[in-house]
C-alpha atoms as one frame of an Amber mdcrd trajectory, in Angstrom:
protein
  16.102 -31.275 -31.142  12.801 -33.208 -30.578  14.132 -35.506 -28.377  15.693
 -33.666 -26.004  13.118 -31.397 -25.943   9.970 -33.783 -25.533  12.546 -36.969
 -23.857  15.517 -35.444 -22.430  17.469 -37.821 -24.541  20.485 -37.424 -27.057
  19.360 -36.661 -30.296  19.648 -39.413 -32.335  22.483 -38.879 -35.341  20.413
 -39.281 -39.019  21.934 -42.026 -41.065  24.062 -41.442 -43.882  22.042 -40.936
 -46.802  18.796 -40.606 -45.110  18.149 -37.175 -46.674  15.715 -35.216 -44.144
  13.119 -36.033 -41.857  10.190 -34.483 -41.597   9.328 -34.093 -37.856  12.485
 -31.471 -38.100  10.181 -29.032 -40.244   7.668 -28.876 -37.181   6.665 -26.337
 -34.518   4.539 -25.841 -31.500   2.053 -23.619 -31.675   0.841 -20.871 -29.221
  -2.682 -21.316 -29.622  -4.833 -24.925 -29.708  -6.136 -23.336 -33.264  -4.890
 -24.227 -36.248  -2.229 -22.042 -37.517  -3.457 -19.532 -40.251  -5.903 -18.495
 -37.334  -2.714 -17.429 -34.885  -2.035 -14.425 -36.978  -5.667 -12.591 -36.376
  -5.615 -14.241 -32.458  -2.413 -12.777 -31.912  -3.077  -9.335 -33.243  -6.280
  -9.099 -31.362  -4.402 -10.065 -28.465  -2.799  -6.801 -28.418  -6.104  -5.004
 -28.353  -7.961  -4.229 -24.935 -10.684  -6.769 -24.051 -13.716  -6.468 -24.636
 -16.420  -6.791 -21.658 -20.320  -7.075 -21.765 -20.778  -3.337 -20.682 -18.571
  -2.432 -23.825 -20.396  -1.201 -27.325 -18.924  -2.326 -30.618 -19.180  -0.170
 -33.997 -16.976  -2.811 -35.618 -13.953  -5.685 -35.690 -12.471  -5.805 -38.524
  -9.574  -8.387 -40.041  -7.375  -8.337 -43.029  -5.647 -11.650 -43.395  -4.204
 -13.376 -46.278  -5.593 -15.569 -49.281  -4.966 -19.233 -47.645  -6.458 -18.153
 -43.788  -9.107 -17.071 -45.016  -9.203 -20.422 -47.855  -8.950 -23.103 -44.629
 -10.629 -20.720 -41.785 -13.515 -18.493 -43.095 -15.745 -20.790 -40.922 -18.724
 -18.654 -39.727 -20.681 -19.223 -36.856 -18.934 -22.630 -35.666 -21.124 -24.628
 -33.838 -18.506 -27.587 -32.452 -14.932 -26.810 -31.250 -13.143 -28.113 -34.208
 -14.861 -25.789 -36.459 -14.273 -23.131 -33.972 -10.123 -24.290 -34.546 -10.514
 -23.529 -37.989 -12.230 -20.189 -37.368 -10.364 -17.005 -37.536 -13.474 -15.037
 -36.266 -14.106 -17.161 -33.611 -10.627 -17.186 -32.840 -10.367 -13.282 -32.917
 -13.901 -12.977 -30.549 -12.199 -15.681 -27.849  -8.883 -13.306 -28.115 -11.208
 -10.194 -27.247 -13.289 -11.805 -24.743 -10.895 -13.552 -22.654  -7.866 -12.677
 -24.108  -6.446 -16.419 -24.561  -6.992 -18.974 -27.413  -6.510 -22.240 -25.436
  -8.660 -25.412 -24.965 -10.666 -23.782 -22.322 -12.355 -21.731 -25.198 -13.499
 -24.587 -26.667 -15.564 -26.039 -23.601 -18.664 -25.324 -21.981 -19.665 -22.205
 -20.732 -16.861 -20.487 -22.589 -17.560 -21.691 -25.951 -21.413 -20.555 -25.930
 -20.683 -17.443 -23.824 -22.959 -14.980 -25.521 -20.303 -12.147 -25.734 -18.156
 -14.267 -27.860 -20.916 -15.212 -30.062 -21.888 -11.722 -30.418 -18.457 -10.356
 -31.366 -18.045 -13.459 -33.350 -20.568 -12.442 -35.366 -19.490  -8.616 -35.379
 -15.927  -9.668 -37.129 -15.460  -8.850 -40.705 -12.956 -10.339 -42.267 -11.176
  -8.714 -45.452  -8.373 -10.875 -47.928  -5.830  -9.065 -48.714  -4.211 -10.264
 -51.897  -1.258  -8.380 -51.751  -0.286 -10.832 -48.883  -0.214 -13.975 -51.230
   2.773 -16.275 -49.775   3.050 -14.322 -46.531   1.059 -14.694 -43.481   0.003
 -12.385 -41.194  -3.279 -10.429 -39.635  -4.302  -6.742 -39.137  -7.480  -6.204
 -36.386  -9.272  -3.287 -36.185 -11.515  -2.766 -33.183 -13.780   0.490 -33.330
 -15.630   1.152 -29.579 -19.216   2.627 -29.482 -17.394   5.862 -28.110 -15.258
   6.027 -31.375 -12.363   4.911 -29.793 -10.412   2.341 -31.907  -7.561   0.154
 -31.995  -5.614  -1.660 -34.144  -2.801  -4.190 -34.408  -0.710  -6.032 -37.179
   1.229  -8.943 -36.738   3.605 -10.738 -39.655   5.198 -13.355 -37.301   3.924
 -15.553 -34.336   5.736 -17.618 -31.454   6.582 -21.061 -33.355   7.764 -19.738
 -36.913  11.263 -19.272 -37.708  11.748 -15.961 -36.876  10.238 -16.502 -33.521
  11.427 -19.650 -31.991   9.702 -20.755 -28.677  12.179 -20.480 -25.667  12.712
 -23.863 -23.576  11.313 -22.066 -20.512   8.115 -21.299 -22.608   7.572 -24.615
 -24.147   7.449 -25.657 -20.690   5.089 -23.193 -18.939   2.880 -24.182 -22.160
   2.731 -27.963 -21.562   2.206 -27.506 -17.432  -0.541 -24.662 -18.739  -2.452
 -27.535 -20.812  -1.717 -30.792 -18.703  -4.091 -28.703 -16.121  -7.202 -30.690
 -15.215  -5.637 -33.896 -16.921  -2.716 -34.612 -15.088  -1.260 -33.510 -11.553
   1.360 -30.750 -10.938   3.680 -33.771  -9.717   3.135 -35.690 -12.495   3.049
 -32.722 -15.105   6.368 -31.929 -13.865   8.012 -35.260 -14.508   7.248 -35.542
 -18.253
C-alpha cells in the first residue's frame, strides 16, 4: 500500500461504505516523462546508443492513437514540452540511454546529437493499437545495419509492478543533487 511504501506505516483500513479511493489506481513511473512517452523510451532503450561518430538513415516509431494525441510535440524547446515528447524522449533514450531529469537540464537538453536525432524520428500511428499502448522503434545505421524493438508493457502498469528494491534505487537515483545520501536514506 501507499503508506507503507512512501511512510513505513500501517495502511490505513477504508471505511465502510467509502467505495474506492483513487490514489489506489496510481503508479510510479520509470521515466520523469509523462506516460504515453515510456512506451517509445523504453523500446529505444533496447537499441544500441547512438554516438556522434554514428550515421543515421532513419528512427522510426509506431505508437498508438492517444501518444501520439498528448505527445506529438516537435522540436520542444523547454523541458516540459520535452515530457510530453515522444521524439524527444526516444533521441534522449538513444543518446544517453536514460530518460531522467538530467535530460531535461543544461548541457544535456541542448546537446546537439539529441537535437539532431530528435529531429531524425518519424513517428507513425498505428490505429490498429486503439485502447492498447505500446511502441515499436526502428533504428536504420548509415552502414545498413538496423534494429528494432517493440514493447506492449512498461515497469509501473499492472502487468509489471515495480519491485520494493526498485522503487527504492529510483527515489535515492533522483534525490541526487537535492538531498544527501544520509538523508536520502532516511525517507
Amino acid at each position: 500500500s501507499y503508506a507503507r511504501v512512501a511512510y513505513g506505516r500501517t495502511a490505513v483500513p477504508m471505511p465502510a461504505g467509502a467505495g474506492s479511493f483513487e490514489i489506489l489506481s496510481g503508479y510510479f513511473k520509470e521515466y520523469a516523462a509523462v506516460r504515453h512517452v515510456h512506451y517509445a523510451a523504453r523500446a529505444a532503450s533496447e537499441l544500441q546508443p547512438v554516438g556522434p561518430a554514428d550515421a543515421i538513415r532513419s528512427i522510426e516509431v509506431w505508437t498508438y492513437p492517444e501518444a501520439l494525441q498528448y505527445c506529438g510535440i516537435r522540436d520542444p524547446r523547454t523541458p516540459l514540452q520535452a515530457q510530453f515528447s515522444i521524439s524527444f524522449a526516444v533521441a534522449a533514450m538513444l543518446r544517453w540511454g536514460r530518460l531522467d531529469p538530467t535530460v531535461y537540464r543544461s548541457p544535456q537538453f541542448e546537446d546537439p546529437l539529441v537535437r539532431s536525432l530528435e529531429r531524425a524520428v518519424v513517428i507513425h500511428e498505428e490505429p490498429d493499437w486503439t485502447g492498447q499502448r505500446a511502441a515499436r522503434v526502428r533504428l536504420v545505421r548509415g552502414d545498413g545495419q538496423a534494429g528494432e524493438a517493440f514493447v506492449s508493457a512498461v515497469r509501473g502498469d499492472a502487468s509489471m509492478p515495480w519491485s520494493q528494491a526498485a522503487l527504492v534505487s529510483k527515489f535515492l537515483t533522483y534525490c541526487r543533487g537535492t538531498l544527501s545520501s544520509r538523508r536520502a536514506g532516511l525517507v
